[in-house]
C-alpha beads as a LAMMPS data file, in Angstrom:
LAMMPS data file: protein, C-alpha beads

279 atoms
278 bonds

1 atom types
1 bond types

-500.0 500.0 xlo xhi
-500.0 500.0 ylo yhi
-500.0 500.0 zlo zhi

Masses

1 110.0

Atoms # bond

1 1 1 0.000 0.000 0.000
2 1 1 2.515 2.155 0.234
3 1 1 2.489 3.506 -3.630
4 1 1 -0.174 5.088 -2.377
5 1 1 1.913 7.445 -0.785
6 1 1 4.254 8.610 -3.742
7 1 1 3.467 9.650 -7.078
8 1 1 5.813 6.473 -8.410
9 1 1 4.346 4.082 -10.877
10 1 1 3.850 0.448 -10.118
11 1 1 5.642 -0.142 -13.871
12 1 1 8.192 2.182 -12.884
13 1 1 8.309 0.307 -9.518
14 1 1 8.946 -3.604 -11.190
15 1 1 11.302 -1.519 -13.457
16 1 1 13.387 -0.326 -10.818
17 1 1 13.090 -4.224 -9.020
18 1 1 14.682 -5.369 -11.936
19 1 1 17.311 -2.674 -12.285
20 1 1 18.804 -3.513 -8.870
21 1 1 18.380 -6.788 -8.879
22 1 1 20.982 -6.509 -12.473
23 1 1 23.295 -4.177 -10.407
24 1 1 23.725 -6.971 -7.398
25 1 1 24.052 -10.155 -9.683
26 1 1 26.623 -8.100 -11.980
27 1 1 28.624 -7.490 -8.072
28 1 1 29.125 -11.071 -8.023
29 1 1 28.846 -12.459 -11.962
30 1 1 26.339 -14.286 -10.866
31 1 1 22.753 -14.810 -9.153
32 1 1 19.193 -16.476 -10.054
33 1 1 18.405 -13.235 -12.429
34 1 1 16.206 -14.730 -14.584
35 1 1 13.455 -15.764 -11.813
36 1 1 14.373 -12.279 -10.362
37 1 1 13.220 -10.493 -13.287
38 1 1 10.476 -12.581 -13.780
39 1 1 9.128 -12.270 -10.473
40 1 1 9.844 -8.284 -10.363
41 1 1 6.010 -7.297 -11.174
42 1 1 4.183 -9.764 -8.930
43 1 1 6.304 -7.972 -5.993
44 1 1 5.943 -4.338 -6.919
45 1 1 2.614 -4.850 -6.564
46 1 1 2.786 -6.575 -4.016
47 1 1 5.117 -4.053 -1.740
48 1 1 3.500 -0.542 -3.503
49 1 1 -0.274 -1.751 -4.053
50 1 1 -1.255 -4.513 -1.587
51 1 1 0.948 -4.585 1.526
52 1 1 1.090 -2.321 4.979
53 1 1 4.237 -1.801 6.617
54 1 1 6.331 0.282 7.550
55 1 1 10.273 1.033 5.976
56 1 1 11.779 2.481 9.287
57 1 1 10.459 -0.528 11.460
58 1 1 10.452 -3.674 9.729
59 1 1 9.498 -5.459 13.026
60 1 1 6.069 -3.338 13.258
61 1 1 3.566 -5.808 15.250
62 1 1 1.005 -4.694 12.719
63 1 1 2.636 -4.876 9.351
64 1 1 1.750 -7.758 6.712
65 1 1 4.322 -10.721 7.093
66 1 1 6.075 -11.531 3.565
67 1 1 7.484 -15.151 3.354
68 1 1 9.953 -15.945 0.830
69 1 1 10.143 -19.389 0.482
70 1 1 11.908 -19.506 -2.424
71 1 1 15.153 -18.800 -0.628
72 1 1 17.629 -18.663 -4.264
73 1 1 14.843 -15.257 -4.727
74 1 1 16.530 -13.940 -1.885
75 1 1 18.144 -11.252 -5.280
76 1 1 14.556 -9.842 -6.386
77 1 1 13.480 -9.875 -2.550
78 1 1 16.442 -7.858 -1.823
79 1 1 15.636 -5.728 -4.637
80 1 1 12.190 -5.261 -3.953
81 1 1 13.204 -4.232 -0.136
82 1 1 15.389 -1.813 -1.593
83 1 1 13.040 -0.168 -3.300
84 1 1 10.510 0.179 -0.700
85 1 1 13.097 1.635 1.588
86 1 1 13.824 -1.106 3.844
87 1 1 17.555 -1.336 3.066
88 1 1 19.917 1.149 1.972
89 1 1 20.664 0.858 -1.768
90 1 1 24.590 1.356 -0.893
91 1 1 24.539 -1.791 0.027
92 1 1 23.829 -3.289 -3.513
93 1 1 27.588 -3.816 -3.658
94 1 1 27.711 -5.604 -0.829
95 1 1 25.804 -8.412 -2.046
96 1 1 26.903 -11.771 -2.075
97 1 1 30.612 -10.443 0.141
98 1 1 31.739 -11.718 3.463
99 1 1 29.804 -9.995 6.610
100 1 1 26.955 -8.785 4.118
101 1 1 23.267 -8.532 4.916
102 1 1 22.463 -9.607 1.405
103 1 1 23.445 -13.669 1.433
104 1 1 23.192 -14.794 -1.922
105 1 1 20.622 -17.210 -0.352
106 1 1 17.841 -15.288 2.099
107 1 1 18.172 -15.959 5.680
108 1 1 16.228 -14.025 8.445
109 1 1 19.321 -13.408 11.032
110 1 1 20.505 -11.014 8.362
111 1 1 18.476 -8.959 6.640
112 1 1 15.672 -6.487 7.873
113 1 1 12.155 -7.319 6.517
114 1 1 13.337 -11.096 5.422
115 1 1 10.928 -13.066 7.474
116 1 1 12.568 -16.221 7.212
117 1 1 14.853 -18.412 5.921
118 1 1 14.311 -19.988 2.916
119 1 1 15.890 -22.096 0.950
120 1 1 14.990 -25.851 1.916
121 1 1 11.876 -25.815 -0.386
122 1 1 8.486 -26.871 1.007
123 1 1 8.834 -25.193 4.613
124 1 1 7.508 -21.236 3.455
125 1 1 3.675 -22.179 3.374
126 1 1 4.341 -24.250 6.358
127 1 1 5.402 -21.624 8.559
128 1 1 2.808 -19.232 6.740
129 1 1 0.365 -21.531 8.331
130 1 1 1.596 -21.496 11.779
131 1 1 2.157 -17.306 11.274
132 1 1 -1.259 -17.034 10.550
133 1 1 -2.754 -18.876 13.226
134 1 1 -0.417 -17.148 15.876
135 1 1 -1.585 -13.596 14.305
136 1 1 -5.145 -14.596 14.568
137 1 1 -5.020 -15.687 18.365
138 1 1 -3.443 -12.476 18.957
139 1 1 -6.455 -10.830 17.031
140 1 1 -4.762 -9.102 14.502
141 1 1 -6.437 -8.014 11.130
142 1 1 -2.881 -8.693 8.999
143 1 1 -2.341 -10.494 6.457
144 1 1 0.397 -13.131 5.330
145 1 1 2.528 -13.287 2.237
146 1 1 3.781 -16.447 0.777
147 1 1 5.894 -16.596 -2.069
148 1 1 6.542 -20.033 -3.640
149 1 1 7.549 -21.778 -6.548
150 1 1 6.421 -23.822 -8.859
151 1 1 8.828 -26.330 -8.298
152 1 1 7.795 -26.557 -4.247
153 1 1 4.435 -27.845 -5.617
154 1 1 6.631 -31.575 -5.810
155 1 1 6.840 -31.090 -1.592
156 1 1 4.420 -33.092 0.282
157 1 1 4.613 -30.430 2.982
158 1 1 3.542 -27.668 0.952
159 1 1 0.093 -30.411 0.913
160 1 1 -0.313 -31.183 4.282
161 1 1 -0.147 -26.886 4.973
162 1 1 -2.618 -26.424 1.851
163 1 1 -4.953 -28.739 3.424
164 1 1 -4.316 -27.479 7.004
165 1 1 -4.989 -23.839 5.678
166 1 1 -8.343 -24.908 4.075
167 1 1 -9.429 -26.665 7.266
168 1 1 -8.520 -23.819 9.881
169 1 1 -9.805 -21.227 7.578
170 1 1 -7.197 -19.208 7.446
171 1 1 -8.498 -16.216 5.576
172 1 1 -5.565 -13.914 6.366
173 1 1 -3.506 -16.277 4.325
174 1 1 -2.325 -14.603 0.359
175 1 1 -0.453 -17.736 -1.242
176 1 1 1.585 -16.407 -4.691
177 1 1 2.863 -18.977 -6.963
178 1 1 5.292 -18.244 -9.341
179 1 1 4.466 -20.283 -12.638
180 1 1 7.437 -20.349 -14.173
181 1 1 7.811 -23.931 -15.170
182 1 1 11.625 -24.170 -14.461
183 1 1 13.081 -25.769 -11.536
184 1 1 16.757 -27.366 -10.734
185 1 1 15.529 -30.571 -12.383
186 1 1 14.021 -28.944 -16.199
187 1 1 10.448 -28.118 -16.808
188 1 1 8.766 -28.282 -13.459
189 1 1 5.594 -30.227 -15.208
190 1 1 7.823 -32.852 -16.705
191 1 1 9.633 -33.541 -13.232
192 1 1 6.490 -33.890 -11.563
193 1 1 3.472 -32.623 -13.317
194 1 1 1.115 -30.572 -11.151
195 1 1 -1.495 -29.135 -13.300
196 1 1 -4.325 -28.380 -13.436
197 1 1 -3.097 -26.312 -10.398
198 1 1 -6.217 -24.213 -10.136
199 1 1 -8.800 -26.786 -9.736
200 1 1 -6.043 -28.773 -6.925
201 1 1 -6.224 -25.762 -5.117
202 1 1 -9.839 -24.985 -5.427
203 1 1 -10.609 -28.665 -4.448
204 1 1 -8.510 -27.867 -1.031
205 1 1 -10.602 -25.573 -0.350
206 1 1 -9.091 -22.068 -1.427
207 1 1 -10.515 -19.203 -2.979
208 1 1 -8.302 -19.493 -6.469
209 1 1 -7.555 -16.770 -8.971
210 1 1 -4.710 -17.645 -12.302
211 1 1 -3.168 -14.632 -13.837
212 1 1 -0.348 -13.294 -16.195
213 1 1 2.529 -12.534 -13.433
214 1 1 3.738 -10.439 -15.789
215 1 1 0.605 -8.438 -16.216
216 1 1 0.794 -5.912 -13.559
217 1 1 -2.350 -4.669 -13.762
218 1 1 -4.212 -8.003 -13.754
219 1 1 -1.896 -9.024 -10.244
220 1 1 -3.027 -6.150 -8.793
221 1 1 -6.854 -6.231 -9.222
222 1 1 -6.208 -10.058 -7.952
223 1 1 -4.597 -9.228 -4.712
224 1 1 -7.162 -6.289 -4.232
225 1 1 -10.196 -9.460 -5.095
226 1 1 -8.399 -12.166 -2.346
227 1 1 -7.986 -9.015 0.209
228 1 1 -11.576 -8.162 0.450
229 1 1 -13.210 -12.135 -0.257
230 1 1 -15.334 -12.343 2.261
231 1 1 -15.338 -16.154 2.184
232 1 1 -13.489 -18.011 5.295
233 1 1 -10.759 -19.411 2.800
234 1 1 -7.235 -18.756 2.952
235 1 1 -6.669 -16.949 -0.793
236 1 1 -3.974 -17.919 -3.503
237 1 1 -2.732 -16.335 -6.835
238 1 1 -1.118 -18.014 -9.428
239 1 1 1.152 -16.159 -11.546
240 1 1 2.502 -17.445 -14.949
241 1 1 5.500 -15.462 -15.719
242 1 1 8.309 -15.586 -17.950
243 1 1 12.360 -15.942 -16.500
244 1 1 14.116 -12.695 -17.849
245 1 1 11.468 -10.540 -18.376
246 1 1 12.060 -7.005 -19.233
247 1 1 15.734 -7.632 -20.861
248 1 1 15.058 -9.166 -24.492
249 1 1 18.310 -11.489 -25.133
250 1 1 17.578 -12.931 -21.821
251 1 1 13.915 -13.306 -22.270
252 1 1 15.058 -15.734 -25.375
253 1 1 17.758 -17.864 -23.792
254 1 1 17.147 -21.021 -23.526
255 1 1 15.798 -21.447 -20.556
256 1 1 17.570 -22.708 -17.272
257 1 1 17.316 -22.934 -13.621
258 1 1 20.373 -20.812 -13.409
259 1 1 20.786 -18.408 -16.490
260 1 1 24.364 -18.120 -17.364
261 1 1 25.178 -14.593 -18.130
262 1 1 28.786 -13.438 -19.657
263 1 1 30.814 -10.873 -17.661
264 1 1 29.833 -8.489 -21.193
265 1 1 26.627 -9.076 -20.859
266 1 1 25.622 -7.319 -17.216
267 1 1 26.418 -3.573 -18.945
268 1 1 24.419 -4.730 -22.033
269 1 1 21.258 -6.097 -20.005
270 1 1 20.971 -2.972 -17.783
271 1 1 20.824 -1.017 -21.130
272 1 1 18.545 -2.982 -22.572
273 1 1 16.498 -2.585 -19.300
274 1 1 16.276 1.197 -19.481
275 1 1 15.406 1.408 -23.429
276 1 1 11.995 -0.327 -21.984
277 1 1 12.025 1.896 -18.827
278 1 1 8.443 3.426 -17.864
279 1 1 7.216 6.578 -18.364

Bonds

1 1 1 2
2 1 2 3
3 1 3 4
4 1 4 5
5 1 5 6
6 1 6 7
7 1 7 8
8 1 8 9
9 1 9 10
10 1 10 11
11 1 11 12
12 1 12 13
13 1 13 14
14 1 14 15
15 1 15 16
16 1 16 17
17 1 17 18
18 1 18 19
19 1 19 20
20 1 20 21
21 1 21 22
22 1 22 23
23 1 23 24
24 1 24 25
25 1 25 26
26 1 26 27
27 1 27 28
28 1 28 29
29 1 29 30
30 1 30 31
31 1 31 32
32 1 32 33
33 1 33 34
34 1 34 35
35 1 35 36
36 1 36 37
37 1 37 38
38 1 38 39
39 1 39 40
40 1 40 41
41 1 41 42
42 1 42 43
43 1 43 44
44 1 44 45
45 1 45 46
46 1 46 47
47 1 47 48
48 1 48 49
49 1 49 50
50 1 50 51
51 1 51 52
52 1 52 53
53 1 53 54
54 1 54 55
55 1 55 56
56 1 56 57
57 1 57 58
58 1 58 59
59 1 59 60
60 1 60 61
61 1 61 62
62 1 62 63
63 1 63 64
64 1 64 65
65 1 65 66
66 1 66 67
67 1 67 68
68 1 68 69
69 1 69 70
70 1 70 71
71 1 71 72
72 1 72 73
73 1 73 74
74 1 74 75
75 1 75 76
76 1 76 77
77 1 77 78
78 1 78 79
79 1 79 80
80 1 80 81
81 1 81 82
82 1 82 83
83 1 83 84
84 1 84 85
85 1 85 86
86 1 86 87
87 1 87 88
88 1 88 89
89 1 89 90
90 1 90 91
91 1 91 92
92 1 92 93
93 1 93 94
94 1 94 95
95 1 95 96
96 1 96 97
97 1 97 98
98 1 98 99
99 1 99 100
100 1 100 101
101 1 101 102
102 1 102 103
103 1 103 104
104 1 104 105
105 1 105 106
106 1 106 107
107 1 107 108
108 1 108 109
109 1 109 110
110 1 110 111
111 1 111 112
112 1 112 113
113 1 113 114
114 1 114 115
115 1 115 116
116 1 116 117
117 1 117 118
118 1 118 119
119 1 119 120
120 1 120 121
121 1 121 122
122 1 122 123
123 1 123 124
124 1 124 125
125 1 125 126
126 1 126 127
127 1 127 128
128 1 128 129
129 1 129 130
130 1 130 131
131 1 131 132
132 1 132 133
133 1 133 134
134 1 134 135
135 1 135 136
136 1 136 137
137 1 137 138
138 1 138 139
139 1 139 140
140 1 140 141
141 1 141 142
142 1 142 143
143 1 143 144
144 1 144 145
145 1 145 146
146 1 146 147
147 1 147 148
148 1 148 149
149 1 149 150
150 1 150 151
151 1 151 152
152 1 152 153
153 1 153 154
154 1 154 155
155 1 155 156
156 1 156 157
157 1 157 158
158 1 158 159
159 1 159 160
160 1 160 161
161 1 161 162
162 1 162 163
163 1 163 164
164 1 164 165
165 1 165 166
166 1 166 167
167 1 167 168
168 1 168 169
169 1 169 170
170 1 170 171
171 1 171 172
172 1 172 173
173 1 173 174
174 1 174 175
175 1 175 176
176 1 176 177
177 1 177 178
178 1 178 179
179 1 179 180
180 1 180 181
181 1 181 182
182 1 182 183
183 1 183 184
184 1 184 185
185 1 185 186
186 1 186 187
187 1 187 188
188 1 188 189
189 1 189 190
190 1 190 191
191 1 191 192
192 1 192 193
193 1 193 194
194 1 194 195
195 1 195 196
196 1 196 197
197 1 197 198
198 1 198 199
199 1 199 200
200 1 200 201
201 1 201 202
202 1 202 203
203 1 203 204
204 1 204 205
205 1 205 206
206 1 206 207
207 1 207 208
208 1 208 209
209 1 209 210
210 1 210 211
211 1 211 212
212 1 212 213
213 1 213 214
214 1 214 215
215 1 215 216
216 1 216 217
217 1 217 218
218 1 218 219
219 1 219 220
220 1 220 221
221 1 221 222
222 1 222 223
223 1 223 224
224 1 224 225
225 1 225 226
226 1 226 227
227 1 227 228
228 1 228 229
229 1 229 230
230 1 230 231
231 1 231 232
232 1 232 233
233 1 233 234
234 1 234 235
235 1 235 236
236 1 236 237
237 1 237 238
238 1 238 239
239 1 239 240
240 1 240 241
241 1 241 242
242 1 242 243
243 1 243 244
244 1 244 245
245 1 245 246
246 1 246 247
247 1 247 248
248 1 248 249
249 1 249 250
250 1 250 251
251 1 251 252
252 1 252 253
253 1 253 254
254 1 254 255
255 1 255 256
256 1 256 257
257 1 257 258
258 1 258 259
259 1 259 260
260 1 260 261
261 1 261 262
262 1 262 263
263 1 263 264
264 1 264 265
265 1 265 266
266 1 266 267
267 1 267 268
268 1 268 269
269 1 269 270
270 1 270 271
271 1 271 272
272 1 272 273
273 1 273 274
274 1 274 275
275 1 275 276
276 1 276 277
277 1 277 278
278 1 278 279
């Protein structure tokens, strides 16, 4: 919610996501940049149309909790935190180096407004279960963020909470799935095929909305539709996006869990970036 507050674009918003999540991964030659710019829109919205918090107290008792499961994101959450103010954006250089509070994979003890640790896949809607229950015996009206992938779909445990969520009717619950169909293994649907994933979900008892991830104004009337559902279902959106969105020659790679960029490529893909940069 806080776009609300500025004059800034949500384009403008994912654009900038993107651009610092390009500067970080060019400090180390390296980082998952292609989910990074994929996932850049779904979290603009996300932190400048949907969310309450507050940049000068990440802690804030009544802020929305965002869970990144994903913890190889830990590059577009850092980005997106950068952007809303939460961390300094001097410390893009840092990333990745010894004693910095941007770990190449995202860990709580470090970094102000990363919720928890992610990075053994399966445990983010878990915990978002658990978060939501405590939050609701304490009477609170926020909400919880869970980012996951499509390749934690293949986790039981990412089940067993859906199921749990459904039955405790956690309302205050906002599941995002990134769709991206790529996963350490190849295509996420021909390691373990999990489609249709709407109708799974709906049959668990959630209220269900699909949309282009990349379609910022379509992710933002969604959030705005499982915010104010009045049914006592925890919410999900699904979010098809593409890996490398916004820079062109990465867009058409052939896609890969981790996208190789060349040391001569970083300069070219910010550039590339800005000739597409928001009005």
């Amino acid at each position: 919610m806080q776009d609300r507050l500025s004059n800034v674009s949500l384009p403008l918003r994912a654009h900038n996501i993107r651009r610092h999540a390009l500067r970080m991964a060019e400090v180390q030659g390296q980082g998952y940049i292609a989910q990074a710019l994929g996932i850049a829109d779904v979290l603009a919205v996300a932190y400048f149309d949907s969310m309450v918090y507050r940049p000068d107290d990440p802690e804030w008792e009544g802020r929305d909790r965002f869970l990144l499961s994903i913890g190889h994101y830990a590059i577009a959450l850092y980005a997106a935190l950068i952007e809303a103010g939460i961390l300094p954006e001097d410390e893009i250089e840092t990333y990745g180096s010894d004693d910095s509070r941007l770990p190449m994979s995202g860990m709580a003890a470090y970094t102000p407004g990363m919720e928890i640790t992610g990075g053994s896949l399966g445990q983010g809607l878990p915990i978002a279960v658990g978060m939501c229950l405590g939050l609701k015996r304490k009477g609170s009206d926020r909400f919880v963020y869970n980012l996951l992938s499509d390749g934690e779909l293949d986790e039981g445990s990412t089940w067993e909470a859906a199921m749990s969520a459904s039955s405790y009717h956690l309302d205050n619950l906002i599941a995002l799935v990134d769709v991206n169909n790529m996963q350490a293994d190849g295509p996420s649907r021909g390691v373990l095929d999990f489609e249709p994933l709407d109708a799974k979900f709906a049959a668990f008892g959630w209220h269900v909305q699909r949309v282009n991830g990349n379609d910022i104004a379509a992710v933002a009337e969604a959030l705005r539709r499982a915010k104010a559902s009045t049914e006592p279902k925890p919410r999900i959106v699904i979010c098809d996006t593409r890996m490398g969105k916004g820079v062109d020659f990465l867009e058409e790679r052939e896609r890969n869990h981790f996208l190789r960029v060349e040391p001569d490529e970083w300069v070219r893909a910010l550039e590339r970036l800005e000739q597409g940069k928001p009005v």
